[in-house]
N, C-alpha and C positions, 0 to 999 in steps of 0.2 A: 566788314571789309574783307575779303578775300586774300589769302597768302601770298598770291603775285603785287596785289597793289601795295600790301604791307614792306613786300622783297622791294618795290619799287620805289618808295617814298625814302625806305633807309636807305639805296643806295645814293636816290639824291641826294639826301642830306650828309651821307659819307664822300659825295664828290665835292657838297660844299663844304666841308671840313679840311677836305685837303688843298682847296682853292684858298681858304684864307689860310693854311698855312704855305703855301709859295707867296702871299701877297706878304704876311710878316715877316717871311725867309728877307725879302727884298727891303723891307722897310727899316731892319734890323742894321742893315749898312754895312760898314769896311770891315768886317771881323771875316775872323779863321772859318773856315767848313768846318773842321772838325769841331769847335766851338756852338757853333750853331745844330748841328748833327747832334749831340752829346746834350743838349737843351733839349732838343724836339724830344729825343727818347725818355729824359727822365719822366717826363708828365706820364708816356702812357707806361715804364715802369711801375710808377707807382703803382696807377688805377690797375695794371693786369697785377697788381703783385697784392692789392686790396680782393681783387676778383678770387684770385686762387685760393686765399686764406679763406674767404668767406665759404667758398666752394670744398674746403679740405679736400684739393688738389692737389699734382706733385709739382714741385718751385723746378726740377731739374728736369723735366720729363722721366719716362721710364728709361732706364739703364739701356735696351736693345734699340731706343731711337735716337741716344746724344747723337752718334756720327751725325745723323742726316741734320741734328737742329743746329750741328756745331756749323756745317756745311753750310745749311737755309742761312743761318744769321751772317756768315762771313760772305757771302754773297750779297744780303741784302745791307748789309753796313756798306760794303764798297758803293752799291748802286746809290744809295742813302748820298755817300759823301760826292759822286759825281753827277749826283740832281740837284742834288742844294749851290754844287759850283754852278752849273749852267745855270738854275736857274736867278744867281747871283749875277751873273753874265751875260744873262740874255732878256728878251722880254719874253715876261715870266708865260704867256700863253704858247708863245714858240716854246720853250723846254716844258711845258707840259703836254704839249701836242702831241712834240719827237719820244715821250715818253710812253707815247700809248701804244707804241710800236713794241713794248714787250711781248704782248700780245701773240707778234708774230716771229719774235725770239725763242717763244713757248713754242710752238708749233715746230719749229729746228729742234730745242732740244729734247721735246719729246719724241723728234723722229733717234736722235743718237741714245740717250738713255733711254726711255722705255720702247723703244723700238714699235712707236706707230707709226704707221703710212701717211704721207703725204699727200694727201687728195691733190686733183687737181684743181677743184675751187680755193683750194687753201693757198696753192702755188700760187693762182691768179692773187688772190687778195694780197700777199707779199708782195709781191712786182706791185703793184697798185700802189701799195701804204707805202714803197719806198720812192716811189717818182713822188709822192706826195711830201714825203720829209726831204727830198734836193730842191722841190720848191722851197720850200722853209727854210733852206740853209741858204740856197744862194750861191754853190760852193766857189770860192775863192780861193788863190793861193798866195795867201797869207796868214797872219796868227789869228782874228778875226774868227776863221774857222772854227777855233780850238774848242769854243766853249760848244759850238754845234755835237761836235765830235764826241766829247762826253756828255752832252744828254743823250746821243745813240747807247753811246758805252755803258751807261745808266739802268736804259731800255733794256740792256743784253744781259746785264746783272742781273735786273730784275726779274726776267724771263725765265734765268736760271735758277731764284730764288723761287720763284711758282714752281717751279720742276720738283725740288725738292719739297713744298707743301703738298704734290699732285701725291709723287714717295709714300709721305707722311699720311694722307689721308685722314682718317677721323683715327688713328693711332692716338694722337695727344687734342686735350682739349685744345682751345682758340687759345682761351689766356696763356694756359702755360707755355704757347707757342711763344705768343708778342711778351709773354715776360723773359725768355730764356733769350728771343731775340735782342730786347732790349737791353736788358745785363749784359749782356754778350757784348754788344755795341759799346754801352756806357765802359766797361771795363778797359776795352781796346782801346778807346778811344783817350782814356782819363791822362794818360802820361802823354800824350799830344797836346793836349787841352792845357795842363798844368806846365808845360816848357814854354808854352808861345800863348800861354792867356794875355789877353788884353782886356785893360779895364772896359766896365761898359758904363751907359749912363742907364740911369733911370726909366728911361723910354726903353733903349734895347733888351732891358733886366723883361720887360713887360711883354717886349715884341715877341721874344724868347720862349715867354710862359704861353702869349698865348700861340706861336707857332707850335708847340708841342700839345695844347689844347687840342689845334684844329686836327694836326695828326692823330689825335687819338679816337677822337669823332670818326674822324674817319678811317680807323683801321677795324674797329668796334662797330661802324656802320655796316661797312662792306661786309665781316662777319655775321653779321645777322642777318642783312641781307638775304643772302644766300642761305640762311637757316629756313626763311620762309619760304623762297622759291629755289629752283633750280640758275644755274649759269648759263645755262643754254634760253631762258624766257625774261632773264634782265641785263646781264651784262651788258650788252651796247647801250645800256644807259648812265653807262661808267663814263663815256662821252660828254657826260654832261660836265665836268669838271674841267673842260677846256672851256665849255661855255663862259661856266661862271668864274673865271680864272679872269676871260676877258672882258667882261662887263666890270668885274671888281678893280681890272686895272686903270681902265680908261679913267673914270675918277680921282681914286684912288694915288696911284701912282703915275699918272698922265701918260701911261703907254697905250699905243695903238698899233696894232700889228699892222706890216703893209701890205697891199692886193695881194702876191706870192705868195706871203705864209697863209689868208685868210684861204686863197682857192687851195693850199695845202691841206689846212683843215676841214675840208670838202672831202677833199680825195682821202686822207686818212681814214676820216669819218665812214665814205663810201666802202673803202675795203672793209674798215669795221664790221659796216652794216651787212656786206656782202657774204662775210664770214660766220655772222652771227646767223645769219638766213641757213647758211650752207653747211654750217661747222658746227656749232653748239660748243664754244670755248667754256674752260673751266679756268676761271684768273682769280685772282686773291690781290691784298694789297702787301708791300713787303711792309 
Protein backbone atom coordinates (compact mmCIF):
# COMPACT_ATOMS: atom_id res chain seq x y z
CA UNK A 1 0.00 0.00 0.00
CA UNK A 2 1.35 3.26 -0.91
CA UNK A 3 1.91 6.36 1.64
CA UNK A 4 -1.11 8.39 0.09
CA UNK A 5 -3.56 5.47 0.52
CA UNK A 6 -2.04 4.77 3.96
CA UNK A 7 -2.48 9.22 4.62
CA UNK A 8 -6.06 8.34 3.23
CA UNK A 9 -7.63 5.45 5.05
CA UNK A 10 -6.19 7.44 8.51
CA UNK A 11 -7.72 10.38 7.76
CA UNK A 12 -11.08 8.49 7.17
CA UNK A 13 -10.92 6.71 10.08
CA UNK A 14 -9.85 10.12 11.98
CA UNK A 15 -12.99 11.80 10.38
CA UNK A 16 -14.86 8.80 11.80
CA UNK A 17 -13.55 9.30 15.10
CA UNK A 18 -14.72 12.68 15.28
CA UNK A 19 -18.17 11.85 13.89
CA UNK A 20 -18.87 9.71 16.80
CA UNK A 21 -17.73 12.02 19.00
CA UNK A 22 -20.40 15.02 17.92
CA UNK A 23 -22.85 11.94 17.83
CA UNK A 24 -21.99 11.17 21.80
CA UNK A 25 -21.42 15.07 22.40
CA UNK A 26 -25.43 14.94 21.70
CA UNK A 27 -26.45 11.75 23.08
CA UNK A 28 -24.76 12.87 26.55
CA UNK A 29 -27.75 15.49 27.08
CA UNK A 30 -28.47 18.63 29.37
CA UNK A 31 -25.08 18.92 30.84
CA UNK A 32 -22.52 22.09 30.97
CA UNK A 33 -19.97 22.61 27.75
CA UNK A 34 -17.30 22.89 29.82
CA UNK A 35 -18.31 19.48 31.39
CA UNK A 36 -18.31 17.74 28.37
CA UNK A 37 -15.09 19.79 26.89
CA UNK A 38 -13.11 18.71 30.09
CA UNK A 39 -14.36 14.64 29.51
CA UNK A 40 -13.39 14.75 25.82
CA UNK A 41 -9.76 15.92 26.74
CA UNK A 42 -8.92 13.73 29.55
CA UNK A 43 -9.00 10.53 27.30
CA UNK A 44 -6.62 11.98 24.76
CA UNK A 45 -4.46 13.45 27.90
CA UNK A 46 -3.89 10.49 29.11
CA UNK A 47 -2.99 8.31 25.77
CA UNK A 48 -0.62 11.73 24.63
CA UNK A 49 0.86 11.70 28.11
CA UNK A 50 1.30 7.56 27.88
CA UNK A 51 2.85 8.49 24.13
CA UNK A 52 5.31 11.07 25.52
CA UNK A 53 6.57 8.87 28.41
CA UNK A 54 7.18 5.97 26.24
CA UNK A 55 8.89 8.28 23.65
CA UNK A 56 11.09 10.12 26.50
CA UNK A 57 9.77 13.25 25.24
CA UNK A 58 9.32 16.78 26.85
CA UNK A 59 5.61 16.83 28.94
CA UNK A 60 6.11 21.00 28.50
CA UNK A 61 7.36 21.44 25.17
CA UNK A 62 10.87 23.24 24.88
CA UNK A 63 11.08 26.52 26.94
CA UNK A 64 11.38 28.88 23.43
CA UNK A 65 7.81 27.38 22.09
CA UNK A 66 5.48 27.60 25.49
CA UNK A 67 4.11 31.16 24.22
CA UNK A 68 2.87 29.73 20.90
CA UNK A 69 1.54 26.27 22.67
CA UNK A 70 0.12 28.57 25.51
CA UNK A 71 -1.52 30.49 22.61
CA UNK A 72 -2.51 27.04 20.15
CA UNK A 73 -4.30 25.65 23.40
CA UNK A 74 -6.21 28.87 24.63
CA UNK A 75 -7.42 29.19 21.23
CA UNK A 76 -8.24 25.74 20.70
CA UNK A 77 -10.17 25.19 24.14
CA UNK A 78 -12.25 28.27 23.23
CA UNK A 79 -13.17 26.71 19.63
CA UNK A 80 -13.36 23.27 21.70
CA UNK A 81 -16.16 24.89 24.02
CA UNK A 82 -18.17 26.74 21.10
CA UNK A 83 -18.39 23.51 18.97
CA UNK A 84 -19.53 21.27 21.57
CA UNK A 85 -22.30 24.37 22.35
CA UNK A 86 -23.44 24.36 18.60
CA UNK A 87 -23.08 21.18 18.30
CA UNK A 88 -25.40 20.63 21.43
CA UNK A 89 -27.70 22.97 19.63
CA UNK A 90 -27.86 22.29 16.41
CA UNK A 91 -28.06 19.21 14.22
CA UNK A 92 -24.99 17.74 14.81
CA UNK A 93 -23.94 17.64 10.70
CA UNK A 94 -24.99 21.58 10.30
CA UNK A 95 -22.22 22.45 13.18
CA UNK A 96 -19.88 20.19 11.69
CA UNK A 97 -20.35 21.37 8.31
CA UNK A 98 -20.05 25.35 9.50
CA UNK A 99 -16.96 24.03 11.13
CA UNK A 100 -15.04 23.07 8.14
CA UNK A 101 -14.88 26.60 7.34
CA UNK A 102 -11.84 27.02 9.43
CA UNK A 103 -10.17 26.11 6.61
CA UNK A 104 -10.83 29.32 5.33
CA UNK A 105 -10.34 31.16 8.67
CA UNK A 106 -6.58 29.82 8.11
CA UNK A 107 -6.34 31.34 4.89
CA UNK A 108 -7.23 35.03 6.75
CA UNK A 109 -4.88 34.55 9.42
CA UNK A 110 -2.21 33.34 7.56
CA UNK A 111 -2.66 36.39 5.21
CA UNK A 112 -2.27 38.74 8.92
CA UNK A 113 0.25 36.75 10.82
CA UNK A 114 2.50 35.02 8.49
CA UNK A 115 1.90 37.51 5.88
CA UNK A 116 1.01 35.20 2.82
CA UNK A 117 -0.97 36.28 -0.20
CA UNK A 118 -4.24 35.79 -0.79
CA UNK A 119 -4.66 34.17 -4.14
CA UNK A 120 -7.45 34.68 -6.06
CA UNK A 121 -8.74 31.09 -6.21
CA UNK A 122 -8.43 31.27 -2.37
CA UNK A 123 -10.83 34.63 -2.45
CA UNK A 124 -13.25 32.75 -4.72
CA UNK A 125 -13.41 29.59 -2.43
CA UNK A 126 -14.25 32.01 0.57
CA UNK A 127 -17.08 33.80 -0.97
CA UNK A 128 -18.30 30.18 -2.10
CA UNK A 129 -17.88 28.39 1.45
CA UNK A 130 -19.75 31.34 2.99
CA UNK A 131 -22.90 31.60 0.75
CA UNK A 132 -22.77 27.88 1.56
CA UNK A 133 -22.80 28.25 5.41
CA UNK A 134 -26.00 31.27 5.12
CA UNK A 135 -27.55 28.29 3.50
CA UNK A 136 -27.09 26.29 6.58
CA UNK A 137 -28.04 29.05 8.90
CA UNK A 138 -30.93 30.17 7.43
CA UNK A 139 -30.15 33.58 8.94
CA UNK A 140 -33.01 34.76 11.14
CA UNK A 141 -33.48 37.58 13.55
CA UNK A 142 -33.90 35.83 16.42
CA UNK A 143 -32.03 33.82 19.20
CA UNK A 144 -32.42 30.60 17.14
CA UNK A 145 -29.41 32.12 15.23
CA UNK A 146 -27.21 31.96 18.31
CA UNK A 147 -26.12 28.49 18.10
CA UNK A 148 -25.25 29.07 14.08
CA UNK A 149 -23.17 31.86 15.31
CA UNK A 150 -20.89 30.07 17.43
CA UNK A 151 -20.17 27.06 15.34
CA UNK A 152 -18.78 30.07 12.90
CA UNK A 153 -16.93 31.53 16.02
CA UNK A 154 -15.68 27.85 16.58
CA UNK A 155 -14.51 27.69 12.89
CA UNK A 156 -12.47 31.25 13.55
CA UNK A 157 -10.97 29.72 16.77
CA UNK A 158 -10.06 26.94 15.31
CA UNK A 159 -8.45 28.45 12.26
CA UNK A 160 -6.50 30.50 14.51
CA UNK A 161 -5.39 27.50 16.35
CA UNK A 162 -3.96 25.93 12.93
CA UNK A 163 -2.11 29.20 12.68
CA UNK A 164 -0.31 28.72 15.49
CA UNK A 165 0.51 24.65 14.66
CA UNK A 166 1.63 26.22 10.98
CA UNK A 167 4.25 28.69 13.87
CA UNK A 168 5.02 25.69 15.56
CA UNK A 169 5.88 23.50 12.73
CA UNK A 170 7.78 20.20 13.43
CA UNK A 171 9.46 22.41 16.35
CA UNK A 172 7.53 19.96 19.08
CA UNK A 173 6.48 16.48 18.51
CA UNK A 174 2.44 15.76 17.81
CA UNK A 175 2.05 14.21 21.40
CA UNK A 176 3.52 16.66 23.27
CA UNK A 177 1.44 19.21 21.34
CA UNK A 178 -2.15 17.31 22.15
CA UNK A 179 -0.76 16.69 25.70
CA UNK A 180 0.14 20.42 26.55
CA UNK A 181 -3.10 21.11 24.75
CA UNK A 182 -5.03 18.95 26.70
CA UNK A 183 -3.57 19.82 30.31
CA UNK A 184 -3.99 23.22 29.38
CA UNK A 185 -7.66 22.68 28.65
CA UNK A 186 -8.26 20.24 31.59
CA UNK A 187 -6.59 22.69 33.98
CA UNK A 188 -8.77 25.77 32.73
CA UNK A 189 -11.47 24.30 32.65
CA UNK A 190 -11.48 22.06 36.16
CA UNK A 191 -12.83 25.12 38.42
CA UNK A 192 -15.83 25.61 35.85
CA UNK A 193 -16.42 22.03 35.82
CA UNK A 194 -16.11 21.68 39.91
CA UNK A 195 -18.61 24.99 40.60
CA UNK A 196 -21.59 24.02 38.20
CA UNK A 197 -20.89 19.97 38.10
CA UNK A 198 -24.02 18.17 37.64
CA UNK A 199 -24.39 14.65 38.48
CA UNK A 200 -24.46 12.31 35.60
CA UNK A 201 -26.05 8.96 35.09
CA UNK A 202 -24.36 5.83 34.06
CA UNK A 203 -25.18 6.24 30.27
CA UNK A 204 -23.54 10.01 30.23
CA UNK A 205 -20.39 8.51 32.65
CA UNK A 206 -19.96 6.23 29.19
CA UNK A 207 -21.13 8.88 26.52
CA UNK A 208 -18.40 10.88 27.95
CA UNK A 209 -15.62 8.24 27.86
CA UNK A 210 -16.34 7.38 24.58
CA UNK A 211 -16.85 11.04 23.07
CA UNK A 212 -13.31 11.66 24.25
CA UNK A 213 -12.40 8.04 22.63
CA UNK A 214 -13.58 9.25 19.42
CA UNK A 215 -11.58 12.52 19.80
CA UNK A 216 -8.73 11.00 20.32
CA UNK A 217 -8.97 8.60 17.24
CA UNK A 218 -9.28 11.32 15.63
CA UNK A 219 -6.70 13.76 16.59
CA UNK A 220 -3.96 10.84 16.55
CA UNK A 221 -5.58 9.86 13.03
CA UNK A 222 -5.32 13.20 11.43
CA UNK A 223 -1.58 13.24 12.66
CA UNK A 224 -0.55 10.42 11.12
CA UNK A 225 -2.29 10.93 8.41
CA UNK A 226 -0.38 13.48 7.28
CA UNK A 227 2.83 11.84 8.46
CA UNK A 228 2.23 9.54 5.42
CA UNK A 229 1.26 12.04 2.93
CA UNK A 230 1.28 15.46 2.40
CA UNK A 231 -1.90 18.13 2.98
CA UNK A 232 -2.00 19.25 -0.21
CA UNK A 233 -3.02 15.24 -1.76
CA UNK A 234 -5.56 14.23 1.21
CA UNK A 235 -7.02 16.85 3.06
CA UNK A 236 -10.44 17.33 1.16
CA UNK A 237 -10.88 14.11 2.37
CA UNK A 238 -11.35 15.61 6.05
CA UNK A 239 -14.85 16.21 4.17
CA UNK A 240 -15.55 13.01 4.90
CA UNK A 241 -16.61 13.64 8.46
CA UNK A 242 -19.72 15.59 7.66
CA UNK A 243 -20.54 12.59 5.66
CA UNK A 244 -20.30 10.25 8.30
CA UNK A 245 -21.66 12.66 11.01
CA UNK A 246 -24.94 12.38 8.74
CA UNK A 247 -25.54 8.89 8.08
CA UNK A 248 -24.64 8.29 11.87
CA UNK A 249 -27.39 10.77 12.89
CA UNK A 250 -30.29 9.80 10.83
CA UNK A 251 -30.45 6.51 12.87
CA UNK A 252 -28.91 7.17 15.57
CA UNK A 253 -30.28 10.40 16.74
CA UNK A 254 -33.17 10.69 14.23
CA UNK A 255 -31.87 13.86 12.63
CA UNK A 256 -32.07 14.71 9.12
CA UNK A 257 -30.63 17.97 7.84
CA UNK A 258 -33.20 19.90 5.43
CA UNK A 259 -32.73 20.56 1.55
CA UNK A 260 -30.62 24.32 2.56
CA UNK A 261 -28.21 22.77 4.70
CA UNK A 262 -27.68 19.47 2.44
CA UNK A 263 -27.24 21.87 -0.95
CA UNK A 264 -24.97 23.76 1.77
CA UNK A 265 -22.77 20.96 2.18
CA UNK A 266 -22.39 20.93 -1.52
CA UNK A 267 -21.16 24.29 -1.73
CA UNK A 268 -18.80 23.93 1.23
CA UNK A 269 -17.64 20.89 0.00
CA UNK A 270 -17.25 22.48 -3.57
CA UNK A 271 -15.14 25.51 -2.26
CA UNK A 272 -13.19 22.79 -0.29
CA UNK A 273 -12.66 20.94 -3.29
CA UNK A 274 -11.86 24.06 -5.28
CA UNK A 275 -9.20 25.01 -2.89
CA UNK A 276 -7.72 21.85 -2.51
CA UNK A 277 -7.25 21.81 -6.46
CA UNK A 278 -5.92 25.37 -6.43
CA UNK A 279 -4.42 25.88 -2.96
CA UNK A 280 -2.87 22.91 -1.33
CA UNK A 281 -4.14 23.76 2.36
CA UNK A 282 -2.03 22.71 5.31
CA UNK A 283 -5.04 22.03 8.43
CA UNK A 284 -4.44 19.88 11.57
CA UNK A 285 -7.17 19.01 13.99
CA UNK A 286 -7.32 21.34 17.16
Amino acid sequence: MSNRAKGIIAILVASLGFAFMSIFVKLAGDLPVAQKVIFRNIVSMIVAFIMVTINKESYYGKKENRELLYIRSAFGTIGMLLFFYSISNLVAADANALNKLSSFFLIGFSFLVLRERISKPQLIAIIIAFIGALLIIKPSLDFEILPYFTSIMAAMFAGAAYTMLRLLGNKEKYYTIVLFFSTFSFIVLLPFVAYNYVPMTSMQWLYLFLTGLGATIGQFGTTIAYKYAPAKEISIFNFSNVVFVTLLAIPILGELPDYLSLIGYFVIFGASFYMFKYKKPEVEDI
